[in-house]
N, C-alpha and C positions, 0 to 999 in steps of 0.2 A: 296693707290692705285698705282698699276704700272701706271709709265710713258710711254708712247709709243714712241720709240727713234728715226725711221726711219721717225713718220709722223713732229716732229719736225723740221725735215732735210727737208722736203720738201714743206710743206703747212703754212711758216712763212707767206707768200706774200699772201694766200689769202682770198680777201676782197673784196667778192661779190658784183662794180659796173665801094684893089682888086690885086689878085695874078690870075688871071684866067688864063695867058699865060704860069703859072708854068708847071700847074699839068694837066694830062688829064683827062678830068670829066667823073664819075662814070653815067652807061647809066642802069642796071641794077639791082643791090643792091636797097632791100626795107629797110628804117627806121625799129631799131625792136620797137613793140609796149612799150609805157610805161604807165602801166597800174596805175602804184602810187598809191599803197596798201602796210599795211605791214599783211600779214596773219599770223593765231595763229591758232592749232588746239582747235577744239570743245570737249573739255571733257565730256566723259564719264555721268557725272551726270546733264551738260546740255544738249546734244546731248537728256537724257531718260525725262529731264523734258521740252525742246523744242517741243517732239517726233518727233525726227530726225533721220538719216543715216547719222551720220557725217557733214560734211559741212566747213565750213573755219572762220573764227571769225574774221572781221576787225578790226583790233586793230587802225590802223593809217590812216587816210587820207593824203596823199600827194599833194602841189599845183599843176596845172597841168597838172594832170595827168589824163587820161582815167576816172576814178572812180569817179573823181571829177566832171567833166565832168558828167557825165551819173545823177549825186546825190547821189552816194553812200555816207552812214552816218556810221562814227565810231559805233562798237557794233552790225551794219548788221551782217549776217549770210551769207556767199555765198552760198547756194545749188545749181545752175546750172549754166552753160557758153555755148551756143552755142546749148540748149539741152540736153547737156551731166550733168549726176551726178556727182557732186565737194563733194567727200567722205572727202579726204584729201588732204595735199599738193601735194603730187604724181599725182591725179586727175588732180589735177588744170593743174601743170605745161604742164603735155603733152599738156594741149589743148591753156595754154599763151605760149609756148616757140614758136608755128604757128604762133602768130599774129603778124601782120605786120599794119603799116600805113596807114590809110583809110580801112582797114577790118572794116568785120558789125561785132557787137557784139550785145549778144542778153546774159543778165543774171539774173537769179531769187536770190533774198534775201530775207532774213526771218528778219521783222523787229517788234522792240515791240512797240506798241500801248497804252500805257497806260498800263493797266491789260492783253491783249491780243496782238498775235502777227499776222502779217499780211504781205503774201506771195506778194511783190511787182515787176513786173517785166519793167527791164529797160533796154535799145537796144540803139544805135548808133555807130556813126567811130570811131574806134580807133588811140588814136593820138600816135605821133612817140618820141619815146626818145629826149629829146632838142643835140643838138648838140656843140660840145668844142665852147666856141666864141675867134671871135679876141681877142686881147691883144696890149694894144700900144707899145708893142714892136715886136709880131708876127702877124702874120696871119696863120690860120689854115686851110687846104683843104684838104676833104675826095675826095677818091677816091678805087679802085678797082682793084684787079692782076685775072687775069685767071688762073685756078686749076681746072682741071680734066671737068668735065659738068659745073661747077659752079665758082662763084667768091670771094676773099676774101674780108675785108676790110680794106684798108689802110689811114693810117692817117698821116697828114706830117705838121710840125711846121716851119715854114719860117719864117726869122727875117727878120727884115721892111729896113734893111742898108744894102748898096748894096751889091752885091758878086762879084765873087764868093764866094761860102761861105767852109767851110768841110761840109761832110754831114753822120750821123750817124745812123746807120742800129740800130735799137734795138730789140733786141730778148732776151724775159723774162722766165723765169720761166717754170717748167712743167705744172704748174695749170690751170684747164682750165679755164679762164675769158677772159674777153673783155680788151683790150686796150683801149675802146676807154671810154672818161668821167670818166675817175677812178676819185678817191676822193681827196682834196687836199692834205689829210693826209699821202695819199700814196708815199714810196720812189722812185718810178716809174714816177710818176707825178711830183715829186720835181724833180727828174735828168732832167727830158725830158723841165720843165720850164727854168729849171738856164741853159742846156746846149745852150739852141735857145736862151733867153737872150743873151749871151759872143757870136752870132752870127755863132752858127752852126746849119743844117738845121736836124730836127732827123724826121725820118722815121720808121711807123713801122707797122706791118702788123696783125691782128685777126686772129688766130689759124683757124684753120676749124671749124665750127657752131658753132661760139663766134659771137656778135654783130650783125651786118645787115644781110639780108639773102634774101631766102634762099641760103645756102651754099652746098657746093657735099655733104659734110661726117659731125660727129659730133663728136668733140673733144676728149670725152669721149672716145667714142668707135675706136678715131683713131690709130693705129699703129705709132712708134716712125717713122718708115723710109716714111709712110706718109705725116708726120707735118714735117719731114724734107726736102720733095722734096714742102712740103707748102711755106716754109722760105726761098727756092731756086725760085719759082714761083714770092715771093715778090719781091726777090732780080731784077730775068729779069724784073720784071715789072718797079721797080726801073728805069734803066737800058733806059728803054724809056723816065723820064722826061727830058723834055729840058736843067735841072739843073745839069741834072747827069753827073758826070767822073769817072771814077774808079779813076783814081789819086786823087780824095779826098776824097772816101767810104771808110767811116770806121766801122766795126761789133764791134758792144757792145753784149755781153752775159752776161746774170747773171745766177749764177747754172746752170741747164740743159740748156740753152743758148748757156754758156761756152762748153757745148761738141757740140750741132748742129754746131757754128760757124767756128771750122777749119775742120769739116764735107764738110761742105758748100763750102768753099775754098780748099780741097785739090784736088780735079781735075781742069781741063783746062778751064771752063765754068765759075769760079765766081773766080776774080782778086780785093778783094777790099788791096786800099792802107793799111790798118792797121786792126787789129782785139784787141781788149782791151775785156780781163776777170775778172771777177769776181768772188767768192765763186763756183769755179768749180773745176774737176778733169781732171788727163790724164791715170788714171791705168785703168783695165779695171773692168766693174760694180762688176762680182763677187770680185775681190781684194778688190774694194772699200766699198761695205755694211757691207763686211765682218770685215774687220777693222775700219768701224764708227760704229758698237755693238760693239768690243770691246774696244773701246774708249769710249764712251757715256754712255751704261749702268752702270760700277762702278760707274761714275761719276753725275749720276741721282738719285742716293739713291739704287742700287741696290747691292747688298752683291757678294763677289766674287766666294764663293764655289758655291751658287747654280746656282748663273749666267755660271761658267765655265762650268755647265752640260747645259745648252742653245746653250751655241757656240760648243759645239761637236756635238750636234743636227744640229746647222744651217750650220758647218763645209761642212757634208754631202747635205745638205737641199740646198746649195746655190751653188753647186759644181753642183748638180741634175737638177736644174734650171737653170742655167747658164752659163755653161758649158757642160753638155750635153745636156743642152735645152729638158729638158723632161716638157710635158705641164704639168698644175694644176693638171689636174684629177688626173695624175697618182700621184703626188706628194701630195695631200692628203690622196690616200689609208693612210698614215702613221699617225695614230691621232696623235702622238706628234707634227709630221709638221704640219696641219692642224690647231694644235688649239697653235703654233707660230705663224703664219702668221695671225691669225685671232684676235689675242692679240697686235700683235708688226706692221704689215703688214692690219691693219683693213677689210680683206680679206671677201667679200662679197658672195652672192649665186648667183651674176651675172659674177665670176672669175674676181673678178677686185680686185688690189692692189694699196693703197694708192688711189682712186678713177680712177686707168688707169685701163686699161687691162691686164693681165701678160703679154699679148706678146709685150706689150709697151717695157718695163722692159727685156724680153729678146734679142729684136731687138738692144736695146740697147747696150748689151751685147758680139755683134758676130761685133762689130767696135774696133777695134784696133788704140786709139785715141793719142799713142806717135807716130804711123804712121801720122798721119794725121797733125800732130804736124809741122812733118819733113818736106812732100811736102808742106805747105801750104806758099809762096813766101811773105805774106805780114811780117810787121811790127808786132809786139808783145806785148801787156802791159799785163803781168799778175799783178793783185792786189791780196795782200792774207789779208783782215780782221783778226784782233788781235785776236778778240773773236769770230768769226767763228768756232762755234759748231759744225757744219755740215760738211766742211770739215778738220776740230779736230788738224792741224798743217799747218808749211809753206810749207811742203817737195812739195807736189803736185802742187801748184801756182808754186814754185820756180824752181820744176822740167819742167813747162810749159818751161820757158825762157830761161833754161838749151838746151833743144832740140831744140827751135828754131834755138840759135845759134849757137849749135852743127853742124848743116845743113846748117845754111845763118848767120854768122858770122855780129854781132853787131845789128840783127835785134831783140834779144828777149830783152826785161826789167820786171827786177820786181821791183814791190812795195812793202809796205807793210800798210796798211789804219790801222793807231793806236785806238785801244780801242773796234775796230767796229766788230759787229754780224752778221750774216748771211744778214741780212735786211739794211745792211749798217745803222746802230743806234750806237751812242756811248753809251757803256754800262761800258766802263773798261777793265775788264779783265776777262778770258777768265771764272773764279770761280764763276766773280760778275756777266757776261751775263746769266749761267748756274742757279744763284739762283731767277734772275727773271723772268726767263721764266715762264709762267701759271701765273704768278701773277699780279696783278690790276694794278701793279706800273706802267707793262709793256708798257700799253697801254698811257700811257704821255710818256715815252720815245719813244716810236712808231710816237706818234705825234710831239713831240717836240725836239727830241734829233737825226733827220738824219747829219750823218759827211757831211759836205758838199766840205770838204777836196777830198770826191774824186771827183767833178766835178773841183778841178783846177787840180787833175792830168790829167784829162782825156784830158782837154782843154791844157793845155801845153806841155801834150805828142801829142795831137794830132797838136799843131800849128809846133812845133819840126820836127814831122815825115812830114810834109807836104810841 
């Protein structure tokens, strides 16, 4: 089976979950509901021997959680929520991704009985996601940035010994997820513990309609230059703690990160003291996809002749969308392109690539990011991971720190984080990261094997620069 090359590059990361004088308390942001289920669809030959329309299959019960709560029992059937028919997960979600915090609910299950089954119906508040706890060595306080009609949510880790402290901006990934409560397995989770541990304050903000709500816009459906003036919004709002100085803000990017953040600082409005990257780029998009296919696919199991007739396909394919910025529609008339992008690009009937929008993807595209390189004043730590599949060599990290100082003499640096993959994991080298990808192993190095190598560069570059 073909490998899909470009969702490799993008979706490693996702994984769907008293300080009171600090921070200003969030006055509008509702808890998102947690309903603590894990749903399974209803097959076909129980759906006909239920006599059902579908429906949701509880596999899991969670402590709790809403369901718990209510009595739902492992092996229920959800048929309804609110009144509404629960067909499938599609069903569902529209009507859980509404629920918030003390909302009624009101849902029917289909339960067995012995020999018979029996339509039970159950209704009360919905409770709210548990929230990050202290730690004795931090304190955790949510809060809120204003954006458009609506607001984000922000989360901010303070450590318990005095300050001032650095304070570090994080801005992750394209994926849309929640920042907040990720898992501890996650390397997101591990940088943002060990950095507040060594006594830096990290800050960081939920995408648009990620986590509490509701929010103006929804992630999915947002445009790249939307979640960038979002991660500009965090930053002002920043900007008000009583903790903050720009003389000690410093932006963390990882991947798409790496390109919002000297976005974010190359005009007059956002001065943080340093900017440290990650597995990111400065060419521009079409340059770049275009030579991660051809880096990645030979090196995936694909063969050269027939692969080179793909990349004079996408040669045209990615020049049409990227560079002239011509929309989907028209760049499907072309079934070869169509059924690329629907292979390599998992290209849906709702015009979305890789699960954005295309025009995520080409907004991206019309930024000229060795510009943004040059005006941005702050400090520089480009890191380039060993085995970093995704961005395929050093040239692009290295070129980062190139420009900088080309423009502001002694302010770029690079690293280089040994052995480590896109996910910051040690894996080796760059053959050994490529042959466990999709495989079982991966997931203990996942959990077990984050470098943690680069939280002393980041902490020593940043005690240096400060």
């Amino acid at each position: 089976m073909k490998r899909i090359s470009i969702i490799s590059c993008l979706l490693l990361l996702l994984l769907p979950f008293g300080t009171d004088a600090y921070l200003l308390q969030a006055q509008n942001l509702r808890r998102r509901a947690s309903l603590g289920f894990r749903p399974a669809p209803v097959s076909d030959s129980l759906a006909k021997a239920k006599t059902i329309d579908g429906g949701l299959l509880i596999t899991n019960i969670r402590p709790n959680g809403t369901f718990e709560s209510f009595g739902v029992l492992e092996n229920d059937i959800l048929l309804k929520a609110n009144g509404a028919q629960i067909t499938d997960w599609a069903s569902g979600r529209a009507i859980f991704s509404n629920l918030f915090e003390g909302d009624q609910l009101a849902i029917t299950v289909l339960r067995a009985k012995g020999k018979k089954d029996k339509r039970i119906e159950l209704k009360g508040k919905v409770k709210g996601l548990p929230k990050e706890a202290n730690t004795p060595n931090y304190d955790v306080e949510y809060g809120e940035a204003p954006f458009l009609n609506g607001y984000l949510r922000t989360i901010t880790t303070l450590p318990k010994t005095k300050g001032p402290h650095p304070i570090i901006y994080f801005i992750p990934g394209y994926n849309c997820f929640s920042m907040d409560n990720m898992r501890a397995m996650h390397p997101y989770r591990k940088m943002i513990d060990s950095l507040t541990k060594l006594g830096n304050i990290v800050y960081r903000v939920d995408k648009p309609g990620m986590g509490d709500g509701p929010s103006p816009c929804n992630c999915q459906d947002t445009g790249f230059e939307t979640e960038l003036q979002a991660f500009k919004a965090g930053y002002k709002n920043l900007l008000k703690q009583s903790f903050a100085s720009e003389e000690r803000i410093f932006i963390f990017g990882h991947s798409m990160g790496g390109i919002e953040a000297p976005l974010m600082a190359a005009g007059k409005e956002i001065n943080p003291k340093g900017i440290a990257v990650y597995g990111t780029v400065f060419q521009t998009w079409y340059e770049y996809i275009l030579n991660m296919l051809r880096f990645q696919e030979p090196r995936s199991g694909e063969e050269y002749i027939p692969f080179e007739a793909d990349m004079q396909e996408y040669i045209q394919l990615l020049y049409a969308h990227y560079v002239e910025f011509k929309p989907l529609s028209e760049i499907t008339k072309n079934p070869k392109w169509e059924a690329l992008l629907k292979r390599d690009f998992l290209m849906d009937d709702q015009g979305n690539l890789l699960f954005r929008k295309a025009e995520y993807w080409q907004e991206i595209a019309k930024h000229t990011l060795a510009d943004a390189w040059a005006k941005t004043d702050a400090h520089v730590l480009s890191i380039y991971g060993e085995a970093d599949f995704e961005v395929f060599s050093a040239f692009s990290m290295q070129e980062i720190a190139r420009i900088v100082n080309a423009y502001h003499p002694g302010h770029g640096t690079f690293a280089e984080l040994k052995g480590s993959d896109h996910s910051m994991i040690k894996v080796g080298s760059m053959a050994e990261g490529v042959a466990l990808r999709g495989s079982p192993i991966y997931r203990d190095f996942f959990v077990n094997k984050f470098n943690y190598e680069i939280i002393t560069m980041l902490n020593d570059w940043i005690s240096k620069t400060i």
